[in-house]
N, C-alpha and C positions, 0 to 999 in steps of 0.2 A: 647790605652787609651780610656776612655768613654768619657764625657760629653765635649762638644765642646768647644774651646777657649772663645766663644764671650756669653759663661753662666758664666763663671767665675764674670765675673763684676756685674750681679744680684744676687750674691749666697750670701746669710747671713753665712752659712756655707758650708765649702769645707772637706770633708774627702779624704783622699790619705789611702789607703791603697795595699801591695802589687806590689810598682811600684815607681823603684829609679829615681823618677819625673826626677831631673836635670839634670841624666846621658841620662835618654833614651828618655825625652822628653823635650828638655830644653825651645822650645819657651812659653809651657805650666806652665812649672815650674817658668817661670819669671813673667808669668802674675798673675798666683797662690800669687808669694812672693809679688807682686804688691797690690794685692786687701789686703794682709794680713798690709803688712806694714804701708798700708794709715789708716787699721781699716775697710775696705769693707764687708771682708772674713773674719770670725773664723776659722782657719785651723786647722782640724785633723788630725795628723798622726799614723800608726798605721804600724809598721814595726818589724821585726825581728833584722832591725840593724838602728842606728840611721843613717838616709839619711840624705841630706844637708836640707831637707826641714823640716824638725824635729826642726831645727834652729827657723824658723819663727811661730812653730806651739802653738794654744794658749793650746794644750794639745799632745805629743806624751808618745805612747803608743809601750811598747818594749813587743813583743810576742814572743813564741816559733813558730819555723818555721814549717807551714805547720797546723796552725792552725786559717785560715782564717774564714772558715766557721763556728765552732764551735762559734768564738768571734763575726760573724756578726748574726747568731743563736741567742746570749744574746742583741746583742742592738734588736732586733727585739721582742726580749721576754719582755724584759724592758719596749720597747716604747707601745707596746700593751697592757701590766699590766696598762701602768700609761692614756691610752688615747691618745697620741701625735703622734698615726697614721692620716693621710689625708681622714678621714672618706668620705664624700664628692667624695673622689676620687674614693674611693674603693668601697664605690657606685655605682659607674655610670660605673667601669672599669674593676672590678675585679666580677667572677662567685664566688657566696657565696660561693660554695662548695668549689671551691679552696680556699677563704677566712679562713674558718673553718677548710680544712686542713695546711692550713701553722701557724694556731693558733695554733693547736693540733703538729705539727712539732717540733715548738720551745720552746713547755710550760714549760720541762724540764730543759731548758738552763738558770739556775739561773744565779745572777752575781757573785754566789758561787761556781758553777761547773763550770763556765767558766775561771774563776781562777785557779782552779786546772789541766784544759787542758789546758790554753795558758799563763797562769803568769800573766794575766792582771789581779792588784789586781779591786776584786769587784766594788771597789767603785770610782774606774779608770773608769771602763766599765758605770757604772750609771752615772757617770757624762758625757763621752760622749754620750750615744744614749738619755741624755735628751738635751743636747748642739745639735744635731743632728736632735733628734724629735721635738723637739720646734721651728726649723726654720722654717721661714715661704717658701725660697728656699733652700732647700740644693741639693748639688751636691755629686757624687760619682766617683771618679778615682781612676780608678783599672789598672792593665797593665799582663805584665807576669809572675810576679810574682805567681800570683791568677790561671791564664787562663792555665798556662804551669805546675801548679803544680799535683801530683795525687790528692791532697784533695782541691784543689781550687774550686771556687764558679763556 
């Protein structure tokens, strides 16, 4: 799992993707459905099959398996089209070059071709990576899904 228990409670938005929160990490998962329930947390899910936490999420999102990358390729392509990267950050953080390569990486990755690779209709996909890119924290939990797959991130 990434981002650590005690971010949860700051996160405007929480994405899960690739990782059956409640089965393989429950203490997370509870605090997840926590911040969700009170209205803390916008929870994303983004799975192949609907997990228990799909329940509490204020958008899940059913993909073909094994098509991680290509769907986090289109929020990436999205939020950089529309601005809603952490400019600031990427600034101070990021070497231009690899800036400009990972532009050029994703520019392809419409929210219409990404459709066609993973089923998330387009307009599924734009409304998460701008639910996503507009938070002022958001978090990413990922698991084995992603890590142990051949096409994972």
């Amino acid at each position: 799992m990434t981002n650590d228990i005690n971010g949860i409670k700051s996160s405007d938005v929480a994405l899960i993707i690739g990782s059956d929160t409640s089965e393989a990490h429950p203490i997370i998962a509870a605090r997840l459905k926590q911040a969700a329930v009170e209205g803390k947390t916008k929870l994303i899910v983004i799975d192949p099959k609907k997990i228990k936490m799909a329940d509490f999420a204020t958008i899940y999102a059913c993909q073909r398996p094994g098509t991680d990358v290509a769907v986090m390729n289109g929020m990436m392509n999205i939020i950089l089209k529309n601005g809603w990267e952490d400019k600031e950050f990427i600034a101070n953080r990021v070497e231009p070059e690899s800036f400009e390569a990972l532009k050029k990486e994703v520019e392809n990755f419409t929210p219409e071709y990404v459709e066609k690779i993973s089923g998330i209709p387009a307009n599924t996909l734009e409304e998460i990576a701008e639910l996503f890119g507009k938070a002022k924290a958001a978090a990413l939990y990922y698991a084995m899904g992603i890590t142990q797959h051949t096409t994972g991130v």
